[in-house]
N, CA, C and O atoms as a Tripos MOL2 file, in Angstrom:
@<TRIPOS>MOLECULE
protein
  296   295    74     0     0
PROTEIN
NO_CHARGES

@<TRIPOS>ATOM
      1 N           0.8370   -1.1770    0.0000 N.3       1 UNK1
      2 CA          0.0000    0.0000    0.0000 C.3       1 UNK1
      3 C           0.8870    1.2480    0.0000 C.2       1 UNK1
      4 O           1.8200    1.3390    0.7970 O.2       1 UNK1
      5 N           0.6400    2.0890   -0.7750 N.am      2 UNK2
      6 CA          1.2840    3.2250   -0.8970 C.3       2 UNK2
      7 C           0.8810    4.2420    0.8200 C.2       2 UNK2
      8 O          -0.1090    4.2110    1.5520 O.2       2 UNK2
      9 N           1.9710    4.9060    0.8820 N.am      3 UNK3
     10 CA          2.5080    5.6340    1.7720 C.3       3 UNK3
     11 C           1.4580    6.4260    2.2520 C.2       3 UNK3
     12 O           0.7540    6.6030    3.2460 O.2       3 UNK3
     13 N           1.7260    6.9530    0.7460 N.am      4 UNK4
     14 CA          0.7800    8.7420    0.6300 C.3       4 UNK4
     15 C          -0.2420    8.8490    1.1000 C.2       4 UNK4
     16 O          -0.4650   10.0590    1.1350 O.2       4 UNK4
     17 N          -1.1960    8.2260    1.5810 N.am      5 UNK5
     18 CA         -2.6920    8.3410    2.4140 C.3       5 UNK5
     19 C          -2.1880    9.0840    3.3370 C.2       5 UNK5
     20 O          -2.5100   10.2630    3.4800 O.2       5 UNK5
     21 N          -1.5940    8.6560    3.8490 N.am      6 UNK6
     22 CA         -1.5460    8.9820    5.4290 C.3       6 UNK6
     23 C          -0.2130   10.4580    5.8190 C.2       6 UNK6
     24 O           0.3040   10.8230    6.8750 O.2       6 UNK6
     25 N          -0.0870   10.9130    4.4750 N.am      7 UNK7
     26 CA          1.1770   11.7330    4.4400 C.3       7 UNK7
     27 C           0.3490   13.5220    4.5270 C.2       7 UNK7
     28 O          -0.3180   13.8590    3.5480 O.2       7 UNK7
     29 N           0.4510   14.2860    5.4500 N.am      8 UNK8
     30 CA         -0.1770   16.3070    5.0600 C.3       8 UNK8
     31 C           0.1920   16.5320    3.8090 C.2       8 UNK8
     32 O          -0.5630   17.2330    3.1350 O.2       8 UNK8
     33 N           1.2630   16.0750    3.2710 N.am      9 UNK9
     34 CA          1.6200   16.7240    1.7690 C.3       9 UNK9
     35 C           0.7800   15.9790    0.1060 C.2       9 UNK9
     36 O           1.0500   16.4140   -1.0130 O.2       9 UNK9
     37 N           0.1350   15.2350    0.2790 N.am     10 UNK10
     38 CA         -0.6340   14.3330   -0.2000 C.3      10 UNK10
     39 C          -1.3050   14.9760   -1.5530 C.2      10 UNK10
     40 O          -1.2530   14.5190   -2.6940 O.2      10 UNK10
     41 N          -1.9520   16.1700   -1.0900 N.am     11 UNK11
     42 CA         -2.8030   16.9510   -1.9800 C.3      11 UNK11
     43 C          -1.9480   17.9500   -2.5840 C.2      11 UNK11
     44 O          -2.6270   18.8650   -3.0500 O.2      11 UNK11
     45 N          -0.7700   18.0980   -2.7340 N.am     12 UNK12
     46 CA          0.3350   18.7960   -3.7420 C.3      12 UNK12
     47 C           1.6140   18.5350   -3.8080 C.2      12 UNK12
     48 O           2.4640   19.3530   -4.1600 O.2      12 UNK12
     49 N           1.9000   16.9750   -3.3560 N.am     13 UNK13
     50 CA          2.7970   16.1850   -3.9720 C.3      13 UNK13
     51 C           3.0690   15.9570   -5.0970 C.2      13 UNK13
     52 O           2.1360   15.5050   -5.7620 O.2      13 UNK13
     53 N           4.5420   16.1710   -5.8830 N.am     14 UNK14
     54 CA          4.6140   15.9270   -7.1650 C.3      14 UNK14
     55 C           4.9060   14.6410   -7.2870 C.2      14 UNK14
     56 O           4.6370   14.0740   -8.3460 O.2      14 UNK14
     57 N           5.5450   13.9070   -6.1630 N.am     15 UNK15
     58 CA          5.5650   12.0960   -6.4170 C.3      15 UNK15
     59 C           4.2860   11.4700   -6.6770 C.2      15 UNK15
     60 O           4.0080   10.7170   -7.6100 O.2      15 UNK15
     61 N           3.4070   11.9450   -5.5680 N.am     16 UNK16
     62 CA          2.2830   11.4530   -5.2140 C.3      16 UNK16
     63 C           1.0990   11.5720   -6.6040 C.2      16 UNK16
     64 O           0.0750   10.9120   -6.7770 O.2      16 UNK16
     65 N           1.5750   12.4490   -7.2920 N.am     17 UNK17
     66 CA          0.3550   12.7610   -8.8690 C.3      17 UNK17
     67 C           1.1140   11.9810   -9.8170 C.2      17 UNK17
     68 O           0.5950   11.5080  -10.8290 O.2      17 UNK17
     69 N           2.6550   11.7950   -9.4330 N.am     18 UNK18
     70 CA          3.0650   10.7430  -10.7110 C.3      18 UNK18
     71 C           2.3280    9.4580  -10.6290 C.2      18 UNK18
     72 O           1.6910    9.1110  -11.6230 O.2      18 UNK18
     73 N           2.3330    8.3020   -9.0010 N.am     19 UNK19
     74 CA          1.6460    7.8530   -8.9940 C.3      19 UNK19
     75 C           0.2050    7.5240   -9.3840 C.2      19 UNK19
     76 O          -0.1770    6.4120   -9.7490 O.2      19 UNK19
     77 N          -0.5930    8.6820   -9.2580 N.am     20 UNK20
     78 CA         -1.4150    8.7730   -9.8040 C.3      20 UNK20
     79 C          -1.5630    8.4770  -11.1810 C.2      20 UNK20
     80 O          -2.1960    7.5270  -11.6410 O.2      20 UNK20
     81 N          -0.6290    9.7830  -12.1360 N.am     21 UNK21
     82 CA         -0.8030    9.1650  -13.6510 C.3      21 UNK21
     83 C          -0.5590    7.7380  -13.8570 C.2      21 UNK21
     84 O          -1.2110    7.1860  -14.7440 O.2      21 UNK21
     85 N           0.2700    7.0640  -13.1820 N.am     22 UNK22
     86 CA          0.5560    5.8620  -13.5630 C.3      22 UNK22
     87 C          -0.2970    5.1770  -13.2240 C.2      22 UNK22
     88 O          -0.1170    4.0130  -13.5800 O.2      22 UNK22
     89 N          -1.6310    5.4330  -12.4050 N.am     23 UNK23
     90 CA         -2.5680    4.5080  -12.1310 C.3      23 UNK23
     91 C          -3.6940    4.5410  -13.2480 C.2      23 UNK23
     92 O          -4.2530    3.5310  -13.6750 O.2      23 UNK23
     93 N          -3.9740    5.9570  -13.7010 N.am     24 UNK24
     94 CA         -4.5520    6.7170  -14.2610 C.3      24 UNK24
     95 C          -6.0380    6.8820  -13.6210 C.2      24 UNK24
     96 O          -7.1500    6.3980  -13.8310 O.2      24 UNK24
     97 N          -5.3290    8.0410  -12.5210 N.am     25 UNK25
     98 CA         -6.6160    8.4400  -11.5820 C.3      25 UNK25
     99 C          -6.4620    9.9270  -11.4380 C.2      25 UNK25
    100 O          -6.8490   10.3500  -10.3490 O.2      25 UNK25
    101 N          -6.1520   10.5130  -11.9870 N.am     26 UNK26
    102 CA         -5.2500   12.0600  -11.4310 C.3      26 UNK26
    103 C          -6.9750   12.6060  -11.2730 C.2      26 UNK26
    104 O          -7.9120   11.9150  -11.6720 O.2      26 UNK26
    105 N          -7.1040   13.6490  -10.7680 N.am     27 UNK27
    106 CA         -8.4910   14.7660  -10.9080 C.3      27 UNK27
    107 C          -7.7080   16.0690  -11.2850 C.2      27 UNK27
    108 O          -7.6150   16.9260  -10.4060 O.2      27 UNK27
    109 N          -7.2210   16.2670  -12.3250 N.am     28 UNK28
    110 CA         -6.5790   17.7470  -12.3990 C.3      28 UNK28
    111 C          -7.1910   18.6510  -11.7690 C.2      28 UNK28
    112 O          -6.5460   19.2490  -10.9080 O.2      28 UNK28
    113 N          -8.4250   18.9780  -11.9700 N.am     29 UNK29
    114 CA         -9.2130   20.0920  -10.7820 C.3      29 UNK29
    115 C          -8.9210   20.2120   -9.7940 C.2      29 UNK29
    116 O          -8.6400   21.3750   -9.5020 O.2      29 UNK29
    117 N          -8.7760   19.0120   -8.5010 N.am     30 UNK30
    118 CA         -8.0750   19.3550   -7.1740 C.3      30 UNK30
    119 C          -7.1230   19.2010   -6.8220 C.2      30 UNK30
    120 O          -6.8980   19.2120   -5.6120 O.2      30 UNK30
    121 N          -6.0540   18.9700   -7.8380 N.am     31 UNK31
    122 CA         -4.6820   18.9930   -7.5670 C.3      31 UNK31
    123 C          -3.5430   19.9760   -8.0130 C.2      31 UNK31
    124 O          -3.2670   20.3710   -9.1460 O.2      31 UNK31
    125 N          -3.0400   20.2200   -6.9760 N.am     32 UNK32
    126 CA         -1.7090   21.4720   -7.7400 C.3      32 UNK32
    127 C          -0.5300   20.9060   -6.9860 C.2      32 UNK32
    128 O          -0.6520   20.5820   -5.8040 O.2      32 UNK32
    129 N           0.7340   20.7660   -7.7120 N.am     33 UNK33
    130 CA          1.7500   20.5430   -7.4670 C.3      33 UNK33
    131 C           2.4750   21.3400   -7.1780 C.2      33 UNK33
    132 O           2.9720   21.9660   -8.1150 O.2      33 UNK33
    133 N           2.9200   21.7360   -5.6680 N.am     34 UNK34
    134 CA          3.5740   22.6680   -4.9930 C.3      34 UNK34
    135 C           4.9190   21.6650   -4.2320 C.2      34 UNK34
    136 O           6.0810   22.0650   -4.1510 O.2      34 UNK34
    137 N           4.5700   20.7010   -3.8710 N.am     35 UNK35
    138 CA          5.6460   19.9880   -2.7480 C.3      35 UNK35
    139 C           6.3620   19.2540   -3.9000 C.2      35 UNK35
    140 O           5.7210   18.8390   -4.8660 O.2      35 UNK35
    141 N           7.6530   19.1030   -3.7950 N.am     36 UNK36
    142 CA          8.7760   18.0110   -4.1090 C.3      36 UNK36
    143 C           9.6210   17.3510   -3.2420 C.2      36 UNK36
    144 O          10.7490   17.6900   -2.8840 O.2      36 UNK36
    145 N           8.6600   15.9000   -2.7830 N.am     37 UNK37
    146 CA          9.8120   15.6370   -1.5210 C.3      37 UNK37
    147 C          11.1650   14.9080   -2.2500 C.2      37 UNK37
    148 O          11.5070   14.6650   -3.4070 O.2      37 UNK37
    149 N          11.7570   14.6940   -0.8290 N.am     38 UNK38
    150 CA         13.0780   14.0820   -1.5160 C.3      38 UNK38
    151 C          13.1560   12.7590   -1.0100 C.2      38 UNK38
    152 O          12.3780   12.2330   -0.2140 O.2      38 UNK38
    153 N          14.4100   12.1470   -1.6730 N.am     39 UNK39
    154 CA         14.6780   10.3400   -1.2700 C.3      39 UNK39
    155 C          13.5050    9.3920   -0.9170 C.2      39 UNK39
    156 O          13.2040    8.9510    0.1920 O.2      39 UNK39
    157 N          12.6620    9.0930   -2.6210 N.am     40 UNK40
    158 CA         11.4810    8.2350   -2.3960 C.3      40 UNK40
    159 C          12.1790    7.2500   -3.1000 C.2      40 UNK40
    160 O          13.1230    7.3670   -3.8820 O.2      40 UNK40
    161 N          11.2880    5.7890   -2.5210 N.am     41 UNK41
    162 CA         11.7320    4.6840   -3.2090 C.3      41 UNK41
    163 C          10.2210    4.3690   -3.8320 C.2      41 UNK41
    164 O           9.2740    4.7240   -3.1300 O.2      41 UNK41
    165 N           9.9830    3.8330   -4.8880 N.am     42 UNK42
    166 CA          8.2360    3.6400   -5.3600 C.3      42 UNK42
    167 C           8.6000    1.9710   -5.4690 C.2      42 UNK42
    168 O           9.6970    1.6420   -5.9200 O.2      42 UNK42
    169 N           7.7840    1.1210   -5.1060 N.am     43 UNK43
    170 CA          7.5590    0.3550   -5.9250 C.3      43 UNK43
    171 C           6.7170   -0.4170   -6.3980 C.2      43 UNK43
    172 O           5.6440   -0.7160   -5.8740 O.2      43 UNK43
    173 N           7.2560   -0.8980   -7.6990 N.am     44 UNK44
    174 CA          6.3880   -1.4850   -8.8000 C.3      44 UNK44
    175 C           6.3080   -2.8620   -8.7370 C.2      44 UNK44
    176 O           7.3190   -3.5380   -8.5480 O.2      44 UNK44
    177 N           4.7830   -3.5380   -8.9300 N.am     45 UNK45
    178 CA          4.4360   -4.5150   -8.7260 C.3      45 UNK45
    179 C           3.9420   -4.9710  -10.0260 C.2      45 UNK45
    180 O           3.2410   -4.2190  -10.7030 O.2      45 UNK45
    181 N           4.2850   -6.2700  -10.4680 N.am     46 UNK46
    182 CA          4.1130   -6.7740  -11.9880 C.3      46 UNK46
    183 C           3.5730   -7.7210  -11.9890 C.2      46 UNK46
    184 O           4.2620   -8.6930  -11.6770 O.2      46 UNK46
    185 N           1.6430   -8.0660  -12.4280 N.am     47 UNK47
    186 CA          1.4850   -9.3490  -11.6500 C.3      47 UNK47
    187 C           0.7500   -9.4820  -13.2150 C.2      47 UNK47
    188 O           0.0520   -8.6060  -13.7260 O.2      47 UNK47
    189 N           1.0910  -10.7850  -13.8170 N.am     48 UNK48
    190 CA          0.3380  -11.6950  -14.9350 C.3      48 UNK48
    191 C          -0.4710  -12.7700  -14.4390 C.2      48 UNK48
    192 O          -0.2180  -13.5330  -13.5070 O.2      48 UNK48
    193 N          -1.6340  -12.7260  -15.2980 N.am     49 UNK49
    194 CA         -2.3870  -13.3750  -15.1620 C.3      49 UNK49
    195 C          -3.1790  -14.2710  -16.8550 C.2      49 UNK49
    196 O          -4.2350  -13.8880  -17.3580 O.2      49 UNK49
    197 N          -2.4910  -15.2180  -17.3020 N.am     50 UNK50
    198 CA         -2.8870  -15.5780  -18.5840 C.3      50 UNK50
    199 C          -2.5870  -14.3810  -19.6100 C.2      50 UNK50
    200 O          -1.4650  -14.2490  -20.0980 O.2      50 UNK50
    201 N          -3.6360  -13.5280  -19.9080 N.am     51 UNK51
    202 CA         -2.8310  -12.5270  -20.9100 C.3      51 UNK51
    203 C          -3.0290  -11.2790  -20.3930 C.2      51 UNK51
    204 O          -2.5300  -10.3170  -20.9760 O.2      51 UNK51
    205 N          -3.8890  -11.0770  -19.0650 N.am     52 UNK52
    206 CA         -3.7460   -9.5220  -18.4580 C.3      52 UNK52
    207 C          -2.1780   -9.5170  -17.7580 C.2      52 UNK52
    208 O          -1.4210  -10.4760  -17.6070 O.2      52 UNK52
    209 N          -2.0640   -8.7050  -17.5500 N.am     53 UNK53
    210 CA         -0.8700   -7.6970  -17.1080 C.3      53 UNK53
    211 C          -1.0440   -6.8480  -16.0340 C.2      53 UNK53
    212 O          -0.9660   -5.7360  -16.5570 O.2      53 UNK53
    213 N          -1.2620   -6.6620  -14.6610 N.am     54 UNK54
    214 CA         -1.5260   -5.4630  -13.7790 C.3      54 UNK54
    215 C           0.1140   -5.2220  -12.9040 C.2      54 UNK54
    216 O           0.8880   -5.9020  -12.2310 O.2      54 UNK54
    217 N           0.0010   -3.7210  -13.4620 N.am     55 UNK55
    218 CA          0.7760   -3.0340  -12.5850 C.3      55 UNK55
    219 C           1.1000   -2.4960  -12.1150 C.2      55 UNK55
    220 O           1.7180   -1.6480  -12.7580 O.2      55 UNK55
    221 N           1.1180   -2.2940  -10.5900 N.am     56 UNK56
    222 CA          1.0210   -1.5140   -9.1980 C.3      56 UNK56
    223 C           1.8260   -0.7540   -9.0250 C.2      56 UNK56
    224 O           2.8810   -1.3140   -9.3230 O.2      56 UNK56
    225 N           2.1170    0.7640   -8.5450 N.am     57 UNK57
    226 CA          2.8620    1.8620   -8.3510 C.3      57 UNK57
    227 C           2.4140    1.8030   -6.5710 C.2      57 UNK57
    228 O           1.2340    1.7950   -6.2220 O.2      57 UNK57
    229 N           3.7420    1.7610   -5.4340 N.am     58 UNK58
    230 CA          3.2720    2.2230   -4.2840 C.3      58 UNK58
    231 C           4.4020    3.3200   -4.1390 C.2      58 UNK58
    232 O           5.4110    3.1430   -4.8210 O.2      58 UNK58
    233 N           4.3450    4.3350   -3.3980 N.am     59 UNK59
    234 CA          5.7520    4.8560   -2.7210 C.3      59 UNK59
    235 C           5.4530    4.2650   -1.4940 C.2      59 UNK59
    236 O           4.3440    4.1920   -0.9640 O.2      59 UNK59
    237 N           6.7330    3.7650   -0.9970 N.am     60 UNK60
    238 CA          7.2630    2.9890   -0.0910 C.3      60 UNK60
    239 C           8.1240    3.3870    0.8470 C.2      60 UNK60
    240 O           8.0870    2.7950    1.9260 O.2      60 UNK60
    241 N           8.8750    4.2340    0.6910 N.am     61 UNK61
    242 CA          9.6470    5.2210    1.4600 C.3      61 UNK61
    243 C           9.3960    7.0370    0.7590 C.2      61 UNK61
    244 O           8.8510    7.6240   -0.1750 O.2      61 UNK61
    245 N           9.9420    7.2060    1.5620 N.am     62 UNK62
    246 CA          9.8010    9.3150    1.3770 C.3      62 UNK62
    247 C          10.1500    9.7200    2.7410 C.2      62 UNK62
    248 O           9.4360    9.6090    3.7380 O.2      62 UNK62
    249 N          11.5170   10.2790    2.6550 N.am     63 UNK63
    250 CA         12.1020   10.8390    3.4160 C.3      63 UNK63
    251 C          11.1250   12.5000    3.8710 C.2      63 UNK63
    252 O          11.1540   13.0500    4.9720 O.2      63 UNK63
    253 N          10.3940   12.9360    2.7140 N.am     64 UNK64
    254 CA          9.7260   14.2650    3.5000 C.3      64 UNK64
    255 C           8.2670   14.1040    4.0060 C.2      64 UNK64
    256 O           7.5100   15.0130    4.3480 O.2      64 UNK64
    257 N           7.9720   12.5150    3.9830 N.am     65 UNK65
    258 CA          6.5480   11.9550    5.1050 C.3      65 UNK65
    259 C           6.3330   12.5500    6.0330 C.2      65 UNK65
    260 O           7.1950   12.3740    6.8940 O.2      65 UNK65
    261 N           5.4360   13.3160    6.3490 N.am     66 UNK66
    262 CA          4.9220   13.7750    7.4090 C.3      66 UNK66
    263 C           3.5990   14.0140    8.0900 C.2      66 UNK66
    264 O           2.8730   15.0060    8.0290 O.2      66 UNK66
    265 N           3.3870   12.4350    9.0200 N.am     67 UNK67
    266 CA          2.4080   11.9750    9.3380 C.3      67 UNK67
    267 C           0.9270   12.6400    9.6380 C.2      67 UNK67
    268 O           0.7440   13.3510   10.6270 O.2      67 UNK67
    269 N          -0.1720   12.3190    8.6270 N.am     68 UNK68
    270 CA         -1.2630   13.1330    9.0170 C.3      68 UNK68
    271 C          -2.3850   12.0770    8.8590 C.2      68 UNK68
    272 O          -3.0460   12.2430    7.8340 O.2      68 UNK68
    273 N          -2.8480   10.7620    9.8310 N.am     69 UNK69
    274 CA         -3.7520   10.1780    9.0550 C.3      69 UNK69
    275 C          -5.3200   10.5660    8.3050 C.2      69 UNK69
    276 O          -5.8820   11.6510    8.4580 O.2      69 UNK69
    277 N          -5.8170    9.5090    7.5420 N.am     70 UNK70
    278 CA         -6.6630    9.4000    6.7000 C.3      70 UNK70
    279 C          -6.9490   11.5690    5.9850 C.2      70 UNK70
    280 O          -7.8920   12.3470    6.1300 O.2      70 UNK70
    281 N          -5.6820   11.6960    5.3310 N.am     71 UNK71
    282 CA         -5.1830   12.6900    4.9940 C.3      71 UNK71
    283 C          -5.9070   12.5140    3.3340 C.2      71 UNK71
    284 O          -6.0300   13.5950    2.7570 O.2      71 UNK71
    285 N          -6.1950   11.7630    2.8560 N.am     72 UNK72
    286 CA         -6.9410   11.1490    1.8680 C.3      72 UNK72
    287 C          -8.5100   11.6340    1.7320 C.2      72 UNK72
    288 O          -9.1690   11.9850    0.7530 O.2      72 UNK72
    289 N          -8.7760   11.5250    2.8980 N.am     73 UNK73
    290 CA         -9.9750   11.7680    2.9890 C.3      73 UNK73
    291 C         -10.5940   13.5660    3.2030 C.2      73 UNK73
    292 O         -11.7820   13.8840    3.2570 O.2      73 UNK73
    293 N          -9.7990   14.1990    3.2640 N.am     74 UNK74
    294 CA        -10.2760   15.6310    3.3040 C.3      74 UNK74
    295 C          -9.4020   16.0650    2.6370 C.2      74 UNK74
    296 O          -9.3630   17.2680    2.3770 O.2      74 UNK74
@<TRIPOS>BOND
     1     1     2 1
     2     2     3 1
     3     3     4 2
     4     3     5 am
     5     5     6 1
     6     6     7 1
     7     7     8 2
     8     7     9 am
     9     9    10 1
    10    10    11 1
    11    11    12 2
    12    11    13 am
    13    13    14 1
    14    14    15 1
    15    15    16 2
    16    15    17 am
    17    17    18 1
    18    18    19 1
    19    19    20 2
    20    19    21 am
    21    21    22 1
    22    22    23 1
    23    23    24 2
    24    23    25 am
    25    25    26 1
    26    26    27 1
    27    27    28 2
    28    27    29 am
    29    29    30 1
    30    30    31 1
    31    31    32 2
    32    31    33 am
    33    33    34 1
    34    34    35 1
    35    35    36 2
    36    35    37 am
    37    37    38 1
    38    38    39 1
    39    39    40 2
    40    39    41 am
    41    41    42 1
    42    42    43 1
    43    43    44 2
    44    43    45 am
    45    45    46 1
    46    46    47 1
    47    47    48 2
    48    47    49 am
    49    49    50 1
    50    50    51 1
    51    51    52 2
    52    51    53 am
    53    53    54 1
    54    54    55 1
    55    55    56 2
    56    55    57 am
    57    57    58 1
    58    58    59 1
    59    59    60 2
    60    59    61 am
    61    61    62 1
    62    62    63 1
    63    63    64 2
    64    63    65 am
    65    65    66 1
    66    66    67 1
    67    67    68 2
    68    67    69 am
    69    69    70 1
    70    70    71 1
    71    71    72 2
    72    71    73 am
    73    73    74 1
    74    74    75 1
    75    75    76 2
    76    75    77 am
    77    77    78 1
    78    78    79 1
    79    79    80 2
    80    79    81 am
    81    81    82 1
    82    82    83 1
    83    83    84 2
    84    83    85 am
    85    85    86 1
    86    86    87 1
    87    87    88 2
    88    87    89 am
    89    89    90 1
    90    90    91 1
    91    91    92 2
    92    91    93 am
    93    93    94 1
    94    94    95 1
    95    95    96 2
    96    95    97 am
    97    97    98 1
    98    98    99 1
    99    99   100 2
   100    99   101 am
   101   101   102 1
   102   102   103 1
   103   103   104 2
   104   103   105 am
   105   105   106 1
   106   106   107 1
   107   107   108 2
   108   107   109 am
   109   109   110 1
   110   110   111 1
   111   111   112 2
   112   111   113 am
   113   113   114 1
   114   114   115 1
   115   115   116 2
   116   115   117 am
   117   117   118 1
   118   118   119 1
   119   119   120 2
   120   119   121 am
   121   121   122 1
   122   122   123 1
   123   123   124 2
   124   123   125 am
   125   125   126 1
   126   126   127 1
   127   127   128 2
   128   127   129 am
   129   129   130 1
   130   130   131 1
   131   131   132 2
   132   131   133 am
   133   133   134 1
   134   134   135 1
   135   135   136 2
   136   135   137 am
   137   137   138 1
   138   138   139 1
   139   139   140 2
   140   139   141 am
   141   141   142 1
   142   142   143 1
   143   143   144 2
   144   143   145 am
   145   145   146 1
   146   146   147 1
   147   147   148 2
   148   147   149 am
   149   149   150 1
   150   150   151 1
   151   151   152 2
   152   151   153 am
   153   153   154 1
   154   154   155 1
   155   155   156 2
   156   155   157 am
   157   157   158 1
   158   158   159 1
   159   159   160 2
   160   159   161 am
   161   161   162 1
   162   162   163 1
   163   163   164 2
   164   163   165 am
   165   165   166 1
   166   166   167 1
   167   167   168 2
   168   167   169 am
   169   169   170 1
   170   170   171 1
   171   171   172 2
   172   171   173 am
   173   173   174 1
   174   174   175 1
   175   175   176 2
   176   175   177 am
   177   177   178 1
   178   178   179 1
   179   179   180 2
   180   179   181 am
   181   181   182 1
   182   182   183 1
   183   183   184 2
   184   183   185 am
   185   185   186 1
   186   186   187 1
   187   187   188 2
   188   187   189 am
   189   189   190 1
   190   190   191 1
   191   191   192 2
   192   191   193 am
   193   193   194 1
   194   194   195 1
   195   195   196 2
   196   195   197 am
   197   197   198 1
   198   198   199 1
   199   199   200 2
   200   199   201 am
   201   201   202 1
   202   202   203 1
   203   203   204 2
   204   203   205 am
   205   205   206 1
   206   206   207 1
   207   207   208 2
   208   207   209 am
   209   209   210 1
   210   210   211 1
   211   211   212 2
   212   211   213 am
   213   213   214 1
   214   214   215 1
   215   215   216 2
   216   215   217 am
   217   217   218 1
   218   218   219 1
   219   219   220 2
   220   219   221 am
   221   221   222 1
   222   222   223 1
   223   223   224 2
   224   223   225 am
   225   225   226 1
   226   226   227 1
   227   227   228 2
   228   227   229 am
   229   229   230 1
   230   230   231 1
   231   231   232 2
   232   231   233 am
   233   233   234 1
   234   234   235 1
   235   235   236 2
   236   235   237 am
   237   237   238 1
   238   238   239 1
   239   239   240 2
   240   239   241 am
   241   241   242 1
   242   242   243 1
   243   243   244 2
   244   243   245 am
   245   245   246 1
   246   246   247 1
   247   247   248 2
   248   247   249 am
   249   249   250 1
   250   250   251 1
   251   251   252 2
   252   251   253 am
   253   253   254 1
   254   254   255 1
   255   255   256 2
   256   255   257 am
   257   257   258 1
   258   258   259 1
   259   259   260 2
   260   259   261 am
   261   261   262 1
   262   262   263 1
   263   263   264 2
   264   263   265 am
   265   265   266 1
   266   266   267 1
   267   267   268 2
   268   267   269 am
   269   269   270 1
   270   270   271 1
   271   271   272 2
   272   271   273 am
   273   273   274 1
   274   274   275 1
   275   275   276 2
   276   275   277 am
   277   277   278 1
   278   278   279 1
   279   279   280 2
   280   279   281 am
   281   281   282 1
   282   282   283 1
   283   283   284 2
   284   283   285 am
   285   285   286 1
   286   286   287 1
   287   287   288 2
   288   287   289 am
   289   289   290 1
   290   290   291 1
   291   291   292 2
   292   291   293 am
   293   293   294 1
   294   294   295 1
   295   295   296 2
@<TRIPOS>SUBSTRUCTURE
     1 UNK1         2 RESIDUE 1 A UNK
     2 UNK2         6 RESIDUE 1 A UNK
     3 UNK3        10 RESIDUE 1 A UNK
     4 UNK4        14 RESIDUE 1 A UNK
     5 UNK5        18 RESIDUE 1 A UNK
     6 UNK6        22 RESIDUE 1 A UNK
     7 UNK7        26 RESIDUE 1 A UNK
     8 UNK8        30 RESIDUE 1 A UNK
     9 UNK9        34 RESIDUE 1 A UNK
    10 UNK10       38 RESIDUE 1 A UNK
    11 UNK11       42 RESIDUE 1 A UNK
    12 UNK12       46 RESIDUE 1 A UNK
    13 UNK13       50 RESIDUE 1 A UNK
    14 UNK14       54 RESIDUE 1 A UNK
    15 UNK15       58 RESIDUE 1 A UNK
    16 UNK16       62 RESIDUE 1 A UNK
    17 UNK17       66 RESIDUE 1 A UNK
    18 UNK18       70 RESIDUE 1 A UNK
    19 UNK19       74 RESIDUE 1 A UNK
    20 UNK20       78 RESIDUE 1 A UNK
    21 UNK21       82 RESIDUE 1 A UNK
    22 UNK22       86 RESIDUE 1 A UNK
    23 UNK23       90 RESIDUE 1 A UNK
    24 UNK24       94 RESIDUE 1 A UNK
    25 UNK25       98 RESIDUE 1 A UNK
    26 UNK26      102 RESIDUE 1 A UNK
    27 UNK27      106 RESIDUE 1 A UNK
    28 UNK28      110 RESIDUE 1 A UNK
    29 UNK29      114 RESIDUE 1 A UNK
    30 UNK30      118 RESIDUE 1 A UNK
    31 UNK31      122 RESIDUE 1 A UNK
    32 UNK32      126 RESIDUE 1 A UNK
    33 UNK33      130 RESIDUE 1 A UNK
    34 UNK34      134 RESIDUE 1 A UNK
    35 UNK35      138 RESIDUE 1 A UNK
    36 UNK36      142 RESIDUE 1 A UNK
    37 UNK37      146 RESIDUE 1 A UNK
    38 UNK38      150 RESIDUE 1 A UNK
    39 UNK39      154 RESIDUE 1 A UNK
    40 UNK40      158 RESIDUE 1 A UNK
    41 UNK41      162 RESIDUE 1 A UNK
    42 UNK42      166 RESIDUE 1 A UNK
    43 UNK43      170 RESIDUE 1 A UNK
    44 UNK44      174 RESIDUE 1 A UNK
    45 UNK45      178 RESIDUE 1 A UNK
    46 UNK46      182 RESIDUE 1 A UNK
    47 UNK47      186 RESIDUE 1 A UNK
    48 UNK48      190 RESIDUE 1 A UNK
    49 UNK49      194 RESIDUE 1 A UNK
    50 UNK50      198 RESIDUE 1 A UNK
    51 UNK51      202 RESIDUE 1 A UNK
    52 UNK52      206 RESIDUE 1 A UNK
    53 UNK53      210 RESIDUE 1 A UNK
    54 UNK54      214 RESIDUE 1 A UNK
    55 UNK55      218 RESIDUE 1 A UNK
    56 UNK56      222 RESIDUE 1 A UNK
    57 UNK57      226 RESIDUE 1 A UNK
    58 UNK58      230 RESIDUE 1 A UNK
    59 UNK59      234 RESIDUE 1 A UNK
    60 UNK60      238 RESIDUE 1 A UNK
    61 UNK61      242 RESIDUE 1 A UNK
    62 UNK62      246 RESIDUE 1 A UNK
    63 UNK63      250 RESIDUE 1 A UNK
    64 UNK64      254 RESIDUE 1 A UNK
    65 UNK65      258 RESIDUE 1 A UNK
    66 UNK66      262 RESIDUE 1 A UNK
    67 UNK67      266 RESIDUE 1 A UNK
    68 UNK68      270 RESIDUE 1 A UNK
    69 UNK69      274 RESIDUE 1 A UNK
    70 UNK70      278 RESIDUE 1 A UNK
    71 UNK71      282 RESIDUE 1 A UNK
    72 UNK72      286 RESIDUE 1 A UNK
    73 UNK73      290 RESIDUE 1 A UNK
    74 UNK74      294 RESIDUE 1 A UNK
């Protein structure tokens, strides 16, 4: 599970909207990219299944985390 839920910087993270594109969930309307944290590790999960393909983006580390839970939700 990705990090970012639970992170204050969540809603103008520039890691956190890459994730996003890569999920392809962004809402351009409520998002603005103001924060750039530093020293993230993301990772990518590659799971086959016959001929689908799914693959998972988490950040996993982020050195500029700074704990705010269910930060997601408002």
């Amino acid at each position: 599970m990705c990090i970012c839920i639970n992170c204050r910087h969540l809603k103008k993270c520039k890691t956190y909207k890459f994730i996003q594109e890569q999920h392809e969930s962004t809402n351009e309307e409520n998002y603005t990219t103001l924060f750039y944290p530093s020293d993230n590790i993301i990772s990518i999960s590659i799971n086959r299944y016959k001929i689908n393909t799914l693959i998972d983006w988490d950040l996993k580390e982020c050195s500029s985390f700074t704990e705010k839970p269910n930060s997601w939700t408002t």
